[in-house]
PLY file of the C-alpha trace (Angstrom):
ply
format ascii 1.0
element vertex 611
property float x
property float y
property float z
element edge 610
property int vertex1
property int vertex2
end_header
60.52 185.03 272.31
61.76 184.73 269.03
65.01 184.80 269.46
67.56 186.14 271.92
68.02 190.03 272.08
71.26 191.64 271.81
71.83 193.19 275.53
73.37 196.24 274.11
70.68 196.50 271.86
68.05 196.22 274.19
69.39 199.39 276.13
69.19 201.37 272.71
65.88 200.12 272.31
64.35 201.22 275.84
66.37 204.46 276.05
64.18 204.94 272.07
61.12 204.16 273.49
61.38 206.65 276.51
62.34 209.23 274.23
59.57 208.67 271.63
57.30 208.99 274.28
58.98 211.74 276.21
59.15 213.53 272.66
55.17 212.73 271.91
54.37 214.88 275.66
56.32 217.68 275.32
54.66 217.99 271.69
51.39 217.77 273.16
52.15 220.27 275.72
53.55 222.92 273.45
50.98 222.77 270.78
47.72 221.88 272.74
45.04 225.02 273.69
42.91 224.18 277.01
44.32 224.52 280.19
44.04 220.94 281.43
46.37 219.88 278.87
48.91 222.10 277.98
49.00 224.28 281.58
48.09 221.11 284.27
49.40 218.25 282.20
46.64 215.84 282.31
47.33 213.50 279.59
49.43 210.61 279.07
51.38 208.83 275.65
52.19 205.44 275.73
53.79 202.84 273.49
52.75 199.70 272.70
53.74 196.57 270.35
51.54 194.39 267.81
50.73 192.17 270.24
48.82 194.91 272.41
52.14 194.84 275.27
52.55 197.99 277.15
56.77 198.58 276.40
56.70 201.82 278.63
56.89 201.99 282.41
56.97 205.71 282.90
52.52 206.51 283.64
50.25 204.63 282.86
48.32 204.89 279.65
45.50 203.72 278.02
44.90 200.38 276.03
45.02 199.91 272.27
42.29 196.37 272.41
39.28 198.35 271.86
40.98 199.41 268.63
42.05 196.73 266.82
38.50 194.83 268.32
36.92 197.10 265.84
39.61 197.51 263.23
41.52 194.58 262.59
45.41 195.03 262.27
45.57 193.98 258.00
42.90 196.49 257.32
44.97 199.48 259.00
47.01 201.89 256.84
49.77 204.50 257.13
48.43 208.08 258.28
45.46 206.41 259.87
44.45 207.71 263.18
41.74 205.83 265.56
40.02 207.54 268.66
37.64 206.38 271.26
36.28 207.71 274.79
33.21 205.53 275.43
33.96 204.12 279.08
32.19 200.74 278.35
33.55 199.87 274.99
37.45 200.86 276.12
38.36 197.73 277.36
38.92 199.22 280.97
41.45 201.46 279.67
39.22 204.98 279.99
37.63 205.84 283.26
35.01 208.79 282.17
34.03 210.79 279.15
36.15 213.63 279.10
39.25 211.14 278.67
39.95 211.34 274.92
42.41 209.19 273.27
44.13 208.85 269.86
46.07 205.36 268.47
48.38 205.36 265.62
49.71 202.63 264.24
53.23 202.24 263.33
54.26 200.77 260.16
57.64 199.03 258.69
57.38 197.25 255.41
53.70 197.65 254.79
52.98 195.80 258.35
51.91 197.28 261.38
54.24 196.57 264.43
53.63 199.04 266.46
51.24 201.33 268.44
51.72 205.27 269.52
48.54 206.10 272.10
47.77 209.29 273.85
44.67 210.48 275.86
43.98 213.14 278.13
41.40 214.77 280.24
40.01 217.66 278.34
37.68 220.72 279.28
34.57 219.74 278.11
32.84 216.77 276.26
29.24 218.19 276.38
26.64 216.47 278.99
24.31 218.41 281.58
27.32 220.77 283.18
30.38 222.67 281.47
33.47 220.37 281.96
30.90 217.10 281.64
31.12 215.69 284.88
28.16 216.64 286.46
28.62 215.65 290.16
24.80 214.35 290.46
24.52 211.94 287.08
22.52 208.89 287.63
23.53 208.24 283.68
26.14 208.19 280.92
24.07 209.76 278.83
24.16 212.93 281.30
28.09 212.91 281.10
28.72 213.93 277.46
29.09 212.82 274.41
30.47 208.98 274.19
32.53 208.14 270.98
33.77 204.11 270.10
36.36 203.38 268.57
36.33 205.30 264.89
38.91 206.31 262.55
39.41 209.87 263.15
42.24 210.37 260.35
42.09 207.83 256.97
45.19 207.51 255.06
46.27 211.11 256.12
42.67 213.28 255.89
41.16 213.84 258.69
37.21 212.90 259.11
35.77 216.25 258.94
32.27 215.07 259.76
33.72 213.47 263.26
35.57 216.50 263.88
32.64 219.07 263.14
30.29 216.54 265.76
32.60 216.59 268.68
33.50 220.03 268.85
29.52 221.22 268.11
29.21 219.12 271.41
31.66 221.01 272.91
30.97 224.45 275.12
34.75 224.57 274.15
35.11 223.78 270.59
38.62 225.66 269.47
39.93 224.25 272.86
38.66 220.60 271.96
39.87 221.02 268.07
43.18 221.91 268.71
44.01 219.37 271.54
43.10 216.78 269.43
44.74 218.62 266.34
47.93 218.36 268.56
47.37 214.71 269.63
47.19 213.56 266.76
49.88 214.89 264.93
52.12 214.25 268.40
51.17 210.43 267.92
52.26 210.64 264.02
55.20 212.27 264.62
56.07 209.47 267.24
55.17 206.66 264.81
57.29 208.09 262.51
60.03 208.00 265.36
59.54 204.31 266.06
59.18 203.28 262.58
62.76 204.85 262.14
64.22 202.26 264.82
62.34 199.18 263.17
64.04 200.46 259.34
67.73 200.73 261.35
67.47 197.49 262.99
65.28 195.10 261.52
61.68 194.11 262.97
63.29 190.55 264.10
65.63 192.42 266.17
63.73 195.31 267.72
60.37 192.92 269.17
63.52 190.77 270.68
64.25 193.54 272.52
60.33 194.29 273.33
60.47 190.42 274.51
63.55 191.58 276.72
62.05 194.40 278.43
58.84 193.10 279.53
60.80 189.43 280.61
63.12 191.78 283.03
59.97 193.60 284.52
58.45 190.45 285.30
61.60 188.89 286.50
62.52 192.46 288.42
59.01 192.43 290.11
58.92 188.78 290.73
62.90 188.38 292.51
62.55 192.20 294.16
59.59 192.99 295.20
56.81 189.82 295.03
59.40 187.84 297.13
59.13 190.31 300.10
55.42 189.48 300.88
54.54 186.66 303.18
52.54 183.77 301.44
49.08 183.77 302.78
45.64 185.24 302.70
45.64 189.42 303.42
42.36 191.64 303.43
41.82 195.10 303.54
39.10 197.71 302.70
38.67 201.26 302.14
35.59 203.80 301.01
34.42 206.48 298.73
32.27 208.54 301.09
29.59 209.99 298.64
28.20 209.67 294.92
26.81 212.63 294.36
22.96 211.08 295.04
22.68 209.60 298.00
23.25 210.95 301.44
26.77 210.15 302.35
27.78 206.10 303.17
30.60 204.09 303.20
30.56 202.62 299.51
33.13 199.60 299.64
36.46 198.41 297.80
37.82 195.36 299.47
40.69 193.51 298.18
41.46 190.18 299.20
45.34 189.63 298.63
46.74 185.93 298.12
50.12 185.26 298.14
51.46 182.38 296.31
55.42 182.14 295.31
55.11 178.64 293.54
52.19 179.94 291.29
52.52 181.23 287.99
50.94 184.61 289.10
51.75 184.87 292.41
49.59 187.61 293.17
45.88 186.92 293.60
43.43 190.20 294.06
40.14 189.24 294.24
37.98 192.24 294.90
35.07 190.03 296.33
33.18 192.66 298.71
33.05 195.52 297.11
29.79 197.82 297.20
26.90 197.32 294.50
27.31 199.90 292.25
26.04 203.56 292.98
23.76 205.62 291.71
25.78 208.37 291.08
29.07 209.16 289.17
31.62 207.21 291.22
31.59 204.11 289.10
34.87 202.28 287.68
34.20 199.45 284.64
37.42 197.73 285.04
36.16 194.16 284.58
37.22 193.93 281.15
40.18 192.39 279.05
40.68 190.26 282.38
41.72 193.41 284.33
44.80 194.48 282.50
44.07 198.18 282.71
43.68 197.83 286.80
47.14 195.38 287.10
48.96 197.97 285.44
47.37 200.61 287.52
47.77 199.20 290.84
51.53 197.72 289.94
52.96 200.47 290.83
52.29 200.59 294.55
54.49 197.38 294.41
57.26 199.36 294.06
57.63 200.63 297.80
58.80 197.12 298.54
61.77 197.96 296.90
65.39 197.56 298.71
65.71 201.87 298.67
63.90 204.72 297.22
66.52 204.77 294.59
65.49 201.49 293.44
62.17 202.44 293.50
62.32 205.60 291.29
64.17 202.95 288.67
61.57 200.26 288.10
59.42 200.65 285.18
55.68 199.20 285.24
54.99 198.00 282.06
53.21 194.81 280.46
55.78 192.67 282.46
53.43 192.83 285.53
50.77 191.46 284.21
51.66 187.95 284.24
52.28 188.21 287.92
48.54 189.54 288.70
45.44 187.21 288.52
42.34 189.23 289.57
38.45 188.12 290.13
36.06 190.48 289.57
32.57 190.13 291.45
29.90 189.67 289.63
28.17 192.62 287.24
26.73 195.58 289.17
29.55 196.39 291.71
30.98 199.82 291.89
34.09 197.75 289.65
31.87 195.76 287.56
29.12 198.76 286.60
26.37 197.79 284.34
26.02 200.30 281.48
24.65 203.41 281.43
25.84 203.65 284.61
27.98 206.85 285.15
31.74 207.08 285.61
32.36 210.91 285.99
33.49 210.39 289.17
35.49 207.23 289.09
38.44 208.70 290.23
36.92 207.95 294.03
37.13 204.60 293.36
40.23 204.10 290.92
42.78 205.82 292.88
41.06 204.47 295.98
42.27 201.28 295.18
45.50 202.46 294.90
45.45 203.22 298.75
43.68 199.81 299.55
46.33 197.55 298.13
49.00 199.26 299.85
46.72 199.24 302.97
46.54 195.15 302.61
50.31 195.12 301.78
50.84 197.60 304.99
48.89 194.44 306.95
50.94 191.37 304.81
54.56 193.23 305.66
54.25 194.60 309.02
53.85 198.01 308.00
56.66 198.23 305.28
54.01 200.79 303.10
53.13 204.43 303.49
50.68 205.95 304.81
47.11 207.41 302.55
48.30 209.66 300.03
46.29 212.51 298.33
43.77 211.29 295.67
42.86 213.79 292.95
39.38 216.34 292.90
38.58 219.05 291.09
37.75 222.35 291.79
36.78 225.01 289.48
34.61 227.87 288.75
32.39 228.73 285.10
31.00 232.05 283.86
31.12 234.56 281.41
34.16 236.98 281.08
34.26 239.74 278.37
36.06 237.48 275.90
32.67 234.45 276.41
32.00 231.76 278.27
34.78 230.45 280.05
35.76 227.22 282.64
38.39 227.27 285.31
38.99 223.94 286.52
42.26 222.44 288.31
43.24 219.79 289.53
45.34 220.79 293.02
47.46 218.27 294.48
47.66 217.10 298.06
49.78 215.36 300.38
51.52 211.96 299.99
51.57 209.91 302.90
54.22 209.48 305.30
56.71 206.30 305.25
58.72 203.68 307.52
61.80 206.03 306.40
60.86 209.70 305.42
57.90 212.15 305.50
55.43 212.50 302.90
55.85 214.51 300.34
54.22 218.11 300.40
51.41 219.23 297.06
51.96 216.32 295.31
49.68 214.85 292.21
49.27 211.34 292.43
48.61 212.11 288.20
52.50 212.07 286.59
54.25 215.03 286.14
50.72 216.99 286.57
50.67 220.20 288.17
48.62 223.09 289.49
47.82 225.90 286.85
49.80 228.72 287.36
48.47 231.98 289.18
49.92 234.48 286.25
48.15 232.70 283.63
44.78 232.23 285.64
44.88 235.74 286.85
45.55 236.63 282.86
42.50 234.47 281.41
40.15 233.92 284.17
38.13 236.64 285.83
39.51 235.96 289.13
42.82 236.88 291.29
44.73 234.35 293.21
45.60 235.80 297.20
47.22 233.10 298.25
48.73 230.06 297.55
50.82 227.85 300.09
50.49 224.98 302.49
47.72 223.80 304.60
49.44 223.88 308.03
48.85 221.08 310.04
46.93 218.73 307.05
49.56 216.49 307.52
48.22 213.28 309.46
50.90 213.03 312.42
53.62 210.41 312.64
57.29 209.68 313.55
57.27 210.27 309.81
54.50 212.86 309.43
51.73 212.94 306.35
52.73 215.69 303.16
50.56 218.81 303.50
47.97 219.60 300.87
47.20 223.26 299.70
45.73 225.68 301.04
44.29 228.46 298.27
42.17 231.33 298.03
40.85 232.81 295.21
38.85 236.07 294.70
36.24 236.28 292.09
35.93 239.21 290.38
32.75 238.62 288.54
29.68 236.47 289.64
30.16 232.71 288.59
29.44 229.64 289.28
31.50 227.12 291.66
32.00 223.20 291.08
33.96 220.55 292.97
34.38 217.13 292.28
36.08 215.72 295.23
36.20 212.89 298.13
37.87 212.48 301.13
35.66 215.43 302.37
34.63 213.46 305.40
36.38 210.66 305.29
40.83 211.03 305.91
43.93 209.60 304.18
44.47 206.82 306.72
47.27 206.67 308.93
49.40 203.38 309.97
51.16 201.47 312.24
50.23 204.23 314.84
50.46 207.03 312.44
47.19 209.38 311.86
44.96 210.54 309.84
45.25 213.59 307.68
42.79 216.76 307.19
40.39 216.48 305.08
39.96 218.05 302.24
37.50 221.29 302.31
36.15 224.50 300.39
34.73 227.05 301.79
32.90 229.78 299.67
32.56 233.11 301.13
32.86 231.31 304.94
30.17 228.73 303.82
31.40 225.33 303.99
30.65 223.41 300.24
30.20 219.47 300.22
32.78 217.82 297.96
30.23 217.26 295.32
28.89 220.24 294.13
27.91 221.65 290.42
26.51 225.07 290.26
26.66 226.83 293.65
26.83 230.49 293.12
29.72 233.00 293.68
29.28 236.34 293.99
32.02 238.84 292.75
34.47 239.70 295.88
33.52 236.33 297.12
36.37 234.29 298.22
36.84 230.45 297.30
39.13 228.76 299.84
40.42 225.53 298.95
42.19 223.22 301.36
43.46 219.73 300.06
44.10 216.64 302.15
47.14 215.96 304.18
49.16 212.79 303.34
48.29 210.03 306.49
51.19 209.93 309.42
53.48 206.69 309.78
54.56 205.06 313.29
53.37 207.22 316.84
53.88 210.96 316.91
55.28 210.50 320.20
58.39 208.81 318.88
59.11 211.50 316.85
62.26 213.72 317.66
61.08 216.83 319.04
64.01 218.79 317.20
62.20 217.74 313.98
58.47 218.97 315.68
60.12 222.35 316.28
61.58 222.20 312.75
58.06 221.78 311.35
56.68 224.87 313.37
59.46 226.82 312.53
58.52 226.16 308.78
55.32 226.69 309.09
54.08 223.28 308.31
52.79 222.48 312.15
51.31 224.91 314.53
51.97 225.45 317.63
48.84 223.75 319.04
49.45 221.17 316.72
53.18 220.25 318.17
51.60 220.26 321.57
48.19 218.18 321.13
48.95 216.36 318.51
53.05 215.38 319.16
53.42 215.99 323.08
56.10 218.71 321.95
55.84 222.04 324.74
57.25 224.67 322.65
58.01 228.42 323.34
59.71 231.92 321.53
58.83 233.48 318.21
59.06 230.67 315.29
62.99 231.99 314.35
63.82 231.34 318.17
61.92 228.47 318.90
62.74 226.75 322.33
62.12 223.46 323.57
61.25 222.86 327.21
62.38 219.17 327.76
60.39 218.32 330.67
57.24 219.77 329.88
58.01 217.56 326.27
58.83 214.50 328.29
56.06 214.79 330.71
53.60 215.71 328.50
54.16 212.81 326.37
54.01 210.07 328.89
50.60 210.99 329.35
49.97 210.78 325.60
51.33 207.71 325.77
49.58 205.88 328.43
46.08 207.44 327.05
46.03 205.53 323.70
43.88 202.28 324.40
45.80 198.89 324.23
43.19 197.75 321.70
44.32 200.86 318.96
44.09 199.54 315.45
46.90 199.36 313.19
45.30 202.28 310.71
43.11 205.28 311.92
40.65 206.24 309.65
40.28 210.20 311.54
37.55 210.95 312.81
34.66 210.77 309.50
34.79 207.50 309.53
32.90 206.64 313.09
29.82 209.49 311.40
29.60 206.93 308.64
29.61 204.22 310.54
27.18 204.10 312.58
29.65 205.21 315.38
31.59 201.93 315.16
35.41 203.96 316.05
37.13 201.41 313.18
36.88 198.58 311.17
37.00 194.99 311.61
39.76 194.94 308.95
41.62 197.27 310.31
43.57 195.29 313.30
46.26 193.00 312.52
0 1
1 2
2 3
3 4
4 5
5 6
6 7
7 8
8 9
9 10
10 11
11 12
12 13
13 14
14 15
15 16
16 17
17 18
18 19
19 20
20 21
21 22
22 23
23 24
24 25
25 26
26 27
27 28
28 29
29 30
30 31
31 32
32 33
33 34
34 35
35 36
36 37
37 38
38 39
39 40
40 41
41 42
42 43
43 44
44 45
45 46
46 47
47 48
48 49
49 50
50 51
51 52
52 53
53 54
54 55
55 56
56 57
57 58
58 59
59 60
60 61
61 62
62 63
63 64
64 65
65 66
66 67
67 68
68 69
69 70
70 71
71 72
72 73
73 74
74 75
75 76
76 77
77 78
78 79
79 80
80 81
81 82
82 83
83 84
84 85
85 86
86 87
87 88
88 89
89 90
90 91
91 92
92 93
93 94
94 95
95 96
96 97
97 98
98 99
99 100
100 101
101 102
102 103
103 104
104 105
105 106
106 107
107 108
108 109
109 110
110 111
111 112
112 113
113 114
114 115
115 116
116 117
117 118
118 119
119 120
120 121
121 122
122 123
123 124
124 125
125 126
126 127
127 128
128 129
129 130
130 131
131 132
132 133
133 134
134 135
135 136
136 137
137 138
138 139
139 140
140 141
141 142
142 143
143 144
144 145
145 146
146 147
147 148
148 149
149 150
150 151
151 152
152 153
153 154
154 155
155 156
156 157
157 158
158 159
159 160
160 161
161 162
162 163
163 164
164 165
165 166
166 167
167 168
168 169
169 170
170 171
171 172
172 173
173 174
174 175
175 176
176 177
177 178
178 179
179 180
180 181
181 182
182 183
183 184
184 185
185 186
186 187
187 188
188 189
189 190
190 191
191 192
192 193
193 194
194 195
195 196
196 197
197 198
198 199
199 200
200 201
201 202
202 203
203 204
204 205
205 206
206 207
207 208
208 209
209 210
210 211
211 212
212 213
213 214
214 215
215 216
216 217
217 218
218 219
219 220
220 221
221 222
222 223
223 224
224 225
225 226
226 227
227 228
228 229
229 230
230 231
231 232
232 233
233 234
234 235
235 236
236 237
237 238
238 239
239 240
240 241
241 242
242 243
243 244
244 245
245 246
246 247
247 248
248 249
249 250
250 251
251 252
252 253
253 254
254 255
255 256
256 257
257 258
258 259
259 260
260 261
261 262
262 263
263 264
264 265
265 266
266 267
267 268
268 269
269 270
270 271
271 272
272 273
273 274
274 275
275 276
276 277
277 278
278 279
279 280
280 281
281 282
282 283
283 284
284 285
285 286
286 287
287 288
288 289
289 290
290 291
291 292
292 293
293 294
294 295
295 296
296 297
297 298
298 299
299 300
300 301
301 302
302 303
303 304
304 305
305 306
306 307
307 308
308 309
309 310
310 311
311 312
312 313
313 314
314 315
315 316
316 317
317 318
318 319
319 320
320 321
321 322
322 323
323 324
324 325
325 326
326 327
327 328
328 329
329 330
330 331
331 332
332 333
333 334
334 335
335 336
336 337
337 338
338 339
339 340
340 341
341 342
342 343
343 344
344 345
345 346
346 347
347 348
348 349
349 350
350 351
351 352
352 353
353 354
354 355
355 356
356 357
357 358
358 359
359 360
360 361
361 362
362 363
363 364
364 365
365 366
366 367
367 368
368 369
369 370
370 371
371 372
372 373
373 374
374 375
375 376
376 377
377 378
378 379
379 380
380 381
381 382
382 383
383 384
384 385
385 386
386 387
387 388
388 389
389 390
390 391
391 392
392 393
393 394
394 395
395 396
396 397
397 398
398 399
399 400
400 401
401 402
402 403
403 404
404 405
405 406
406 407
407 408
408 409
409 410
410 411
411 412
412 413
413 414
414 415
415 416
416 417
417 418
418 419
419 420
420 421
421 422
422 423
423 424
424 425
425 426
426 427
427 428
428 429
429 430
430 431
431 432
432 433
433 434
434 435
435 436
436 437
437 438
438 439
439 440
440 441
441 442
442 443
443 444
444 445
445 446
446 447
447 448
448 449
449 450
450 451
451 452
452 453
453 454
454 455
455 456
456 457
457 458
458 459
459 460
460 461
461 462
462 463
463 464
464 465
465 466
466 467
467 468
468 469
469 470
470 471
471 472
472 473
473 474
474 475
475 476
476 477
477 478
478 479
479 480
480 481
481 482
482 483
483 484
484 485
485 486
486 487
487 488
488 489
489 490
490 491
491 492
492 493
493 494
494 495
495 496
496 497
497 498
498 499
499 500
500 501
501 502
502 503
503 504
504 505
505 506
506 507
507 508
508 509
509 510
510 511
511 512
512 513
513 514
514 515
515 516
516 517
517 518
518 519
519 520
520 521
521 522
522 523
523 524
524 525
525 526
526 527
527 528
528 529
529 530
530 531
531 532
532 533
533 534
534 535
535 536
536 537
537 538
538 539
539 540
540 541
541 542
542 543
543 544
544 545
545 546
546 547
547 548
548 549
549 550
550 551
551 552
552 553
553 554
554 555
555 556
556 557
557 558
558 559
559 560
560 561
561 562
562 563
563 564
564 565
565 566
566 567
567 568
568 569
569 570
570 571
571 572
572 573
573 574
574 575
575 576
576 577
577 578
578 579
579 580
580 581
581 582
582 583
583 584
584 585
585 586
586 587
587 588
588 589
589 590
590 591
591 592
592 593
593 594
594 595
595 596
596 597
597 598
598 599
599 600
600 601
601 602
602 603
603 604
604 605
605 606
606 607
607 608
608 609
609 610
């Protein structure tokens, strides 16, 4: 730190930066043309100083090291704009091909000091299937087309020759040009924004204040929430269940936690253990620019440690974590440490997987002080022709969180920021297709004294002969339960009656066929059985729980229509004393449901899974 930052300052600064970015999104949104970024909000902005540091905590976002790698900071000019969406050469900082992302540098007094980023997950990249992730790759070069980092605008004009090759790869071209056309100018607009603040304040004084932001993260993370885990070695696994190529197995993430106050990064997550890498699209590279994509990632989860869920909702994950994190990568070839051309189309199954595994080893390190599995993203979408071309429908539906030590899950959440499901009047407008229903997946919820969010539960009648494709896990395998919680639903499709497996690229619909898509249910916290059976009867008379699920499930005997609902006590109190005394002594402290013992090998949980 250069000097010290004026505390009143510092506030004016941070509250800048979240608008900037805020003010970049809602650009993005408004101006943008394909459905996955303007309609279900897949994209991101971030801000970022000279010196590479993440300033906003808000979502994640990519990184800007692959750019100035290529394009060194003195040779970098006003109006230019830099994109990239090659997996391998990102740094860690984009997970598959469809991910594009823009960087503009911001300028004060001829000097860069500053970086505006934005990426997204857009329709359709090229590669072997519309919406380039074909479920069965065994190669990058089957996912699309892969871009390093170029300049994309120079000194104001745009590189029409870049341009006119990306969208000729695209089955959506106007989609893909204006997204980026509305990127772009989003990202000026916000350099302009933050090169504003640097002219009113002086660059001295405003990267104080960056210095001041990321030293209170680290300091918030390291006094609030670090302190609250018990020194000592924690480990923990969890599995993608498929890769689109081989029969169905448990592929591996382990994490192997070490806690260590006195050291400098007092977090040690050494992901030792985890499977070779597969042959499909389930691959993550995250082994590069020592991890700092995956700290920032996985930072987050720290949060539940936090005193209150109101303290939670105000911590910010930005670059301030990073010093806290040391991880160690296995070697090259893992499903984290992929060896190029390896395909990443389906990284998701492992990214967001680790999400659940370090609050799984944290769950083990605090006693339990950690929800339960949430939902983990998949996509689900059907491709045709419809009398205005070729078109794609593809969502990304949300599913339940998992329940906690103090509170339920949270009902059709998406673990992606402020994404959301598209809406039925403007699918039913574009897409040759109508939307019957739309609610919650009764009884998806893993059970709990704090019970598991429900996923969705959709159907959707075609009204033309298409084409149906899923990209999905947790099709077999549950969101976990813990502490004596259980495991949620699974997530399923079925397609005219006929079951589809989560990975799945062309399978044909007929028109009047009916897609049904259920998403997972959120994994339960503590015993059913300890739940209050007012609250069962409250979730039947919602329609959340069923009644055979408030009988089998949480020893509740209920009777009357749902508006008059009746409890009868003894049966309740009966009933659950024999619930009680069948669960084995020997139960581990997370249930996996019941996929986990087919994958097995019939072994009913894993050896990591007692404490």
């Amino acid at each position: 730190m250069n000097g010290t930052a004026d505390p009143i300052l510092v506030e004016i600064v941070e509250g800048t930066l979240a608008s900037v970015e805020m003010e970049v999104e809602t650009a993005i949104a408004r101006t943008a043309r394909s459905p996955m970024i303007r309609d279900a909000h897949d994209f991101r902005a971030g801000i970022h100083d000279v010196r590479l540091r993440k300033l906003t905590g808000r979502s994640y976002s990519a990184l800007v090291q692959p750019i100035v790698r290529d394009f060194p900071i003195e040779t970098m000019r006003p109006g230019d704009v830099f994109f990239h969406n090659d997996v391998y050469l990102s740094e860690g900082g984009i997970g598959h091909l469809p991910d594009l992302c823009v960087t503009v540098p911001v300028f004060h007094a001829g000097e860069v000091v500053a970086f505006v980023q934005a990426f997204g997950h857009h329709d359709d990249i090229g590669g072997a299937v519309p919406g380039s992730m074909p479920s069965h790759a065994r190669s990058a070069f089957e996912e699309g087309l892969m871009v390093p980092p170029i300049k994309l605008w120079d000194g104001g004009m745009p590189n029409r020759a870049a341009l006119t090759i990306m969208t000729r790869n695209s089955r959506m071209p106007d989609s893909l040009a204006g997204d980026l056309d509305a990127e772009c100018s989003a990202c000026l607009m916000g350099a302009r924004r933050l090169g504003e603040l640097f002219d009113r304040y002086g660059r001295q004084a405003v990267e104080n204040c960056f210095d001041a932001i990321i030293s209170k993260t680290t300091e918030t993370f390291r006094r609030e929430l670090l302190a609250k885990i018990p020194e000592g070695v924690h480990v923990w696994e969890d599995y993608a269940e498929h890769d689109g190529v081989d029969e169905p197995r448990l592929h591996t993430q382990r994490i192997t936690l070490t806690v260590d106050h006195a050291a400098e990064a007092p977090l040690t997550i050494d992901f030792t253990g985890t499977s070779p890498q597969a042959k499909g699209p389930i691959n993550h590279a995250g082994d590069y620019a020592d991890g700092v994509f995956l700290k920032k990632w996985l930072a987050p989860i720290l949060r539940n440690l936090a005193d209150t869920p109101e303290r939670m909702a105000e911590l910010d994950v930005n670059e301030g974590v990073v010093p806290l994190i040391k991880m160690v990568f296995p070697e090259k070839g893992t499903l984290l440490t992929p060896i190029f051309p390896a395909p990443t189309n389906a990284r998701t199954f492992v990214i967001l997987r680790l999400l659940g595994v370090l609050a799984g080893v944290l769950a083990k390190a605090t006693g339990g002080r950690m929800p339960a599995d949430q939902e983990t993203i998949r996509y689900t979408g059907v491709y045709g022709d419809s009398d205005d071309g070729p078109y794609l429908m593809r969502e990304v539906l949300g599913g339940g969180s998992g329940g906690r030590w103090y509170a339920d899950g949270e009902d059709t959440i998406h673990v992606v920021p402020d994404s959301r499901n598209i809406p039925v009047e403007f699918a039913e407008a574009r897409w040759p297709l109508r939307v019957e229903r739309l609610g919650l997946a009764v009884d998806s919820g893993g059970p709990g004294e704090f019970r598991g969010g429900l996923g969705y539960d959709k159907h959707i009648r075609m009204l033309r002969d298409a084409s149906f494709m899923s990209i999905a896990d947790r099709s077999i395998l549950s969101c976990w339960g813990v502490n004596g919680g259980r495991a949620g639903r699974p997530f399923v499709v079925t397609v005219d009656g006929e079951e589809m497996e989560g990975l799945v690229d062309d399978f044909p619909v007929e028109a009047g066929d009916i897609v049904r898509v259920r998403t997972t249910g959120g994994g339960g916290w503590g015993s059913p059985y300890d739940r209050p059976a007012e609250r069962v009867a409250a979730d039947v008379r919602d329609g959340k729980v069923s009644y055979e699920g408030a009988r089998d499930d949480y020893g509740v005997v209920l009777s009357g229509p749902r508006d008059d609902l009746r409890i009868d006590a003894e049966a309740t109190e009966r009933l659950r004393a024999e619930l009680r005394a069948a669960v084995p002594e020997d139960t581990p402290f997370f249930d996996r449901g019941p996929g986990y013992p087919r994958l097995s090998g019939g072994l009913p949980y894993a050896e990591v899974d007692t404490v």
